[in-house]
N, C-alpha and C positions, 0 to 999 in steps of 0.2 A: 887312412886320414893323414897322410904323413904329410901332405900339400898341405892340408889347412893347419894345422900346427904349426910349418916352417913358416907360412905367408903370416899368424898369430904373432911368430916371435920378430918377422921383418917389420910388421907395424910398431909392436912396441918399443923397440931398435928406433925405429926411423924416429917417432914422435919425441923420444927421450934426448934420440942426438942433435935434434931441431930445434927442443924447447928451451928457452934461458934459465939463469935461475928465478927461481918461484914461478916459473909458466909450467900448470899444469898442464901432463899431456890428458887429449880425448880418449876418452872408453874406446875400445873395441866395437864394445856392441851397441854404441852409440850414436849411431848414423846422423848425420845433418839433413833433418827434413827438408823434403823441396819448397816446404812455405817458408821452411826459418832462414833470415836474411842477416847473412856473417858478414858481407863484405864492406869497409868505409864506405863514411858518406861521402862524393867527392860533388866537386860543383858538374854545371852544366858541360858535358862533352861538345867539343867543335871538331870531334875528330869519336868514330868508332869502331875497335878493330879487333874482329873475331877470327880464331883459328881453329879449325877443326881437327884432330888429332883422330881419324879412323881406322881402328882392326880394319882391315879387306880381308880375313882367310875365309876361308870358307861358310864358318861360323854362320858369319856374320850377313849373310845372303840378305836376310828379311829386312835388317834394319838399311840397307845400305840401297835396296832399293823405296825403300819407307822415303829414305835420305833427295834420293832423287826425286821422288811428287814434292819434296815438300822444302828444299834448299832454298826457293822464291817467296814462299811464304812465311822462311824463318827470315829472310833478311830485309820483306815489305815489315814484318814485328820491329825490326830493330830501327825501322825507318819510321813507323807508326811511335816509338818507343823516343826517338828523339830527332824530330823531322828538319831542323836544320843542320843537323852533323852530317860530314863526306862520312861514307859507311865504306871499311874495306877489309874484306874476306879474303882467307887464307886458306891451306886443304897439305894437313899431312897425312899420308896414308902409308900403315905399316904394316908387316910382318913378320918374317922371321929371317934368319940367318939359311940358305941354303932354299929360301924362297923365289920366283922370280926377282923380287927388290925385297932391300931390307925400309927403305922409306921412299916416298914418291913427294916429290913436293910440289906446290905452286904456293909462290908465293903472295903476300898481302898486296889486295890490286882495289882498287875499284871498279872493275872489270868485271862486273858480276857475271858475265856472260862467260869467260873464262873459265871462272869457279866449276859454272854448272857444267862446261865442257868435261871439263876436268871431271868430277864425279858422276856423269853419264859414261866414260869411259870406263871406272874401276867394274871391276870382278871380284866378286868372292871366291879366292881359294889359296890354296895351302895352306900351311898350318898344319907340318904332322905332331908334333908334340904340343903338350899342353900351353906352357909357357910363351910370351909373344915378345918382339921386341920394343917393348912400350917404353923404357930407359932411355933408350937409342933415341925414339921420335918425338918423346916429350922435352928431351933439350933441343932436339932440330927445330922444334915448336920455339919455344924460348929464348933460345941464342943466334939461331940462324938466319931469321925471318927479317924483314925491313921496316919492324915497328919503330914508329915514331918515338921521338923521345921527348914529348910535351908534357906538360899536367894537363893541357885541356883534351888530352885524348883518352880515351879510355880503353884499354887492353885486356881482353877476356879468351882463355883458351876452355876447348870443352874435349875434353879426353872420351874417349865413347868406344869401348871396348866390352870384351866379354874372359878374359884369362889376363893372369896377374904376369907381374913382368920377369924375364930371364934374368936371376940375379948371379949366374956365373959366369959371367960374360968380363972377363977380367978388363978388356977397353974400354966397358959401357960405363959413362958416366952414373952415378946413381940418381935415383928421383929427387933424393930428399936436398943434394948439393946441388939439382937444377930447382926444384924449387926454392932454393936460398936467394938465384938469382931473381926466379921469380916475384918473387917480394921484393926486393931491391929494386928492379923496376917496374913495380907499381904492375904485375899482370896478374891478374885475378886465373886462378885453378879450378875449374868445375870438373866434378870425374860421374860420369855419365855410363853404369855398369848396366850390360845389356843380358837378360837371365837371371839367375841367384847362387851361383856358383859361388860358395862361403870364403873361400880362400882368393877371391877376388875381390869380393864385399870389403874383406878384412882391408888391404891394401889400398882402394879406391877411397874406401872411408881416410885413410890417413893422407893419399895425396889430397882430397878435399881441402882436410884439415890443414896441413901445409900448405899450399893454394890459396888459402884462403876464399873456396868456392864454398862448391855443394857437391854432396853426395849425391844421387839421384839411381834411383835402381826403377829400371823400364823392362817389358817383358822385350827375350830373346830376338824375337821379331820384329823387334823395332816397336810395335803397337800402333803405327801411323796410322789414322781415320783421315779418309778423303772427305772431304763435304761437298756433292755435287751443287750449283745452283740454278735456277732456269736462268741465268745469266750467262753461265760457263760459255756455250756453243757463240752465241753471241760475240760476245768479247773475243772468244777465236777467232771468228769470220772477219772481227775488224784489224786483228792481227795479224791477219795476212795480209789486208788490203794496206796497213800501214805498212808491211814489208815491200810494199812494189813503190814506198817512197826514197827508198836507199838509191844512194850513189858510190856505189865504192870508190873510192880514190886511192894515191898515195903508192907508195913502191910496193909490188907484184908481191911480196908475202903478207902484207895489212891488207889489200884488196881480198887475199884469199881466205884471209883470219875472216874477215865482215862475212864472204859469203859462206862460211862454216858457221858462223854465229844465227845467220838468218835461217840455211839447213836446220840449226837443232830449235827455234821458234818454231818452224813447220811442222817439226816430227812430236813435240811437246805433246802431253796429253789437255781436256780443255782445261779442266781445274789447275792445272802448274801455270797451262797458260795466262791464266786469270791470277796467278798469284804475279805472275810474271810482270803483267798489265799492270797490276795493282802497284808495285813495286816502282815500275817507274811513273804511272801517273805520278804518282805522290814525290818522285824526287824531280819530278818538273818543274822549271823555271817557273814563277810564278808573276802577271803584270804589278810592273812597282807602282807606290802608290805615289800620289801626286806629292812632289816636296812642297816643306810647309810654307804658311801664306801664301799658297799659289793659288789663284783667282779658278784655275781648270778643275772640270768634277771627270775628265778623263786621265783613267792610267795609262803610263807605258804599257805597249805591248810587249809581251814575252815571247820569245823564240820560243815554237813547237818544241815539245819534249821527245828525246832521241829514241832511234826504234833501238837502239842497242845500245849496251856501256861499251867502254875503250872508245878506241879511236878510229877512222877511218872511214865515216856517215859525214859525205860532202855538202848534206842539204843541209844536217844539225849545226854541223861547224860556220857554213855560210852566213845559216841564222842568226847566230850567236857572233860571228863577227871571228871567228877563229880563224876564216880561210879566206883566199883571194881568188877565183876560180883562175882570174886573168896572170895571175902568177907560177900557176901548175903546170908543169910540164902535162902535157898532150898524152905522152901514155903512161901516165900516173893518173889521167882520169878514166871515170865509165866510158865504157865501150860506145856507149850511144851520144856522148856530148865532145867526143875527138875530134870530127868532120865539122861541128856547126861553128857558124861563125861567132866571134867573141858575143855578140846581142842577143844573137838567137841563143847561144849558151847558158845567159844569164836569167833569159826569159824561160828557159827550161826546171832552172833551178829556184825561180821564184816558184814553178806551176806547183812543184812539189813542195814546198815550205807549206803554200799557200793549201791543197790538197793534203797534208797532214796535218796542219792545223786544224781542220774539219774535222778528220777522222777523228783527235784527239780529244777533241770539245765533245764527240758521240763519247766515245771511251772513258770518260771520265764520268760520263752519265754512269753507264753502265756499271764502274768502279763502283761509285757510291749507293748503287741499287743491289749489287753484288756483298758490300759489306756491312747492308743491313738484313740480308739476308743471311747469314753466317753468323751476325750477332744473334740473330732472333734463334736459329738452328743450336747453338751453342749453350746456349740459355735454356734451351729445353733439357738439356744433360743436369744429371742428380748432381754430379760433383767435376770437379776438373779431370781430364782423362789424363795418363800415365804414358802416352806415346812419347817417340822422339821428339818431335817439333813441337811438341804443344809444352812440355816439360822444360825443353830450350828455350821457349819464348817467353816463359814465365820466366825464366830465371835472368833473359836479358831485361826485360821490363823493370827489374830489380836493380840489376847493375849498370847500366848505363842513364838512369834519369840524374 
């Protein structure tokens, strides 16, 4: 037991060298419930920015594909959680020293579709010794990232690992001096311990505590529960059909970004897909309403909401008034609107505007028949379930209202 003894004395070390005077330190053996809510109350976010800080060794296989059904469905939570905030995700993934990488980054994007690229890539493996490089990634998490430096944003990192951190790593910054900075600016620390490995409990419970998150211990496997709905296939089938309304545009590596993005839309299973749908239904332009004293009982219309985040969808940008077609170089656009003439071009680009509009008016049906079905199925459970995403989403609920 010589692990958990040494990870014993690094907490009580850490919490003593952290606390001021008269700030007591937390128990050991006093974990921060997943209901008990430690973090300020801040006002309303206009900004939300989450970084995931994930083991990839081998370990951690179950949770890291748990991770992947279920990335769309944490971040439609953070959009259901505070629907007029930009929502922008992050993705550190660590290891060890002598690993493929010791950290893999992507940075803070609104590119949701990136993220997920990004975590459909990783692999579980290595990892020969116990220890991980979590020091290393939870300042890369902290210090290196492109958060905002607002008060109307809100900054939340979720540490989600299963082995405590390498503390002889003479260059490794330590946890508890990136957590300093962590407070300083305003980033909230959730440590997210995957197993019950006691000498990792010890450790996670005190970055919590420093953090100023939550403790949360989930089983090894992630725990992720899918929830099919007879909606699922459905909403697929309109997700493809809104993919034949894409126009890639722009210079030769954003056209080939779009059609990687629309690739991992097709290969998605249905439930991600429908988390996926759900997700941007909801962060869809919405018709403004009439300004006041206006004699009309009609709204503006709203530009169709985009089949994908980032950049590089010539119908959504059209839409929305972001693009000029007649300004684009010739092959910087889709392969099919090069030859036509400037009119016929334009009328190509209305057909689709005009054609996902439709789609998206069905899909948004479907959205909301989809998530009354998931309420109803959820509600049938004794108590809250102890997965990855369900435990993340509770905890975002908390912190970003």
């Amino acid at each position: 037991m010589i692990m958990i003894s040494r990870a014993a004395g690094l907490a009580a070390l850490a919490l003593a060298a952290f606390a001021g005077p008269g700030t007591p330190a937390a128990a050991d053996d006093a974990p921060i419930a997943p209901g008990q809510a430690v973090a300020p109350e801040l006002p309303g976010a206009a900004r939300v920015e989450v970084v995931f800080v994930l083991d990839t060794t081998g370990s951690m296989s179950g949770l890291i594909d748990g991770a992947k059904k279920k990335i769309w469905g944490i971040a439609d939570e953070i959009r259901k959680a505070n629907p007029n905030a930009e929502i922008r995700l992050g993705l550190v993934g660590y290891r060890d020293r002598g690993d493929l990488y010791v950290t893999t980054v992507t940075d803070l994007t609104s590119d949701i579709h990136a993220v997920y690229g990004k975590l459909i890539e990783f692999r579980a493996q290595g990892g020969g010794d116990w220890p991980e490089s979590v020091n290393e990634a939870l300042n890369v998490a902290v210090t290196r990232l492109a958060w905002t430096r607002t008060p109307e944003t809100r900054r939340i990192v979720f540490l989600v690992g299963d082995a405590p951190p390498h503390m002889d790593y003479a260059q490794d910054i330590p946890f508890t001096d990136t957590l300093k900075i962590a407070e300083r600016d305003s980033i909230l620390v959730n440590a997210v311990q995957a197993g019950a490995a006691q000498d990792t409990a010890l450790v996670w419970r005190t970055i919590a505590s420093l953090g100023r998150g939550r403790y949360i211990p989930i089983p090894q496997s992630g725990g992720v529960v899918v929830i099919e709905t007879p909606y699922d296939q459905q909403i697929l089938q309109l997700q493809l059909r809104l993919n034949s309304t894409v126009l890639p545009y722009g210079p030769a590596r954003q056209q080939y970004e779009v059609h990687g993005k629309l690739r991992l839309r097709e290969a998605a299973p249905a439930p991600a897909a429908s988390d996926m749908a759900s997700f941007l239904a909801r962060a869809a332009p919405r018709p403004a309403a009439p300004p006041p004293g206006s004699t009309t009982q009609t709204a503006t219309l709203a530009p169709p909401a985009p089949v994908i985040t980032g950049e590089g969808d010539l119908v959504a940008d059209v839409a929305a008034g972001r693009a000029d077609p007649s300004k684009i170089k010739r092959e910087e656009l889709a392969p099919e609107l090069r030859d036509l003439s400037e009119a016929d071009r334009k009328a190509a680009i209305e057909a689709k505007v005009k054609e996902r509009k439709a789609l998206q008016d069905e899909l948004d049906g479907l959205v909301a028949k989809r998530d009354a079905a998931l309420a109803t199925e959820r509600a049938k459970r004794a108590s809250a379930g102890d997965g990855f995403d369900e435990v993340v989403q509770g905890v975002i609920r908390d912190q970003v209202r």
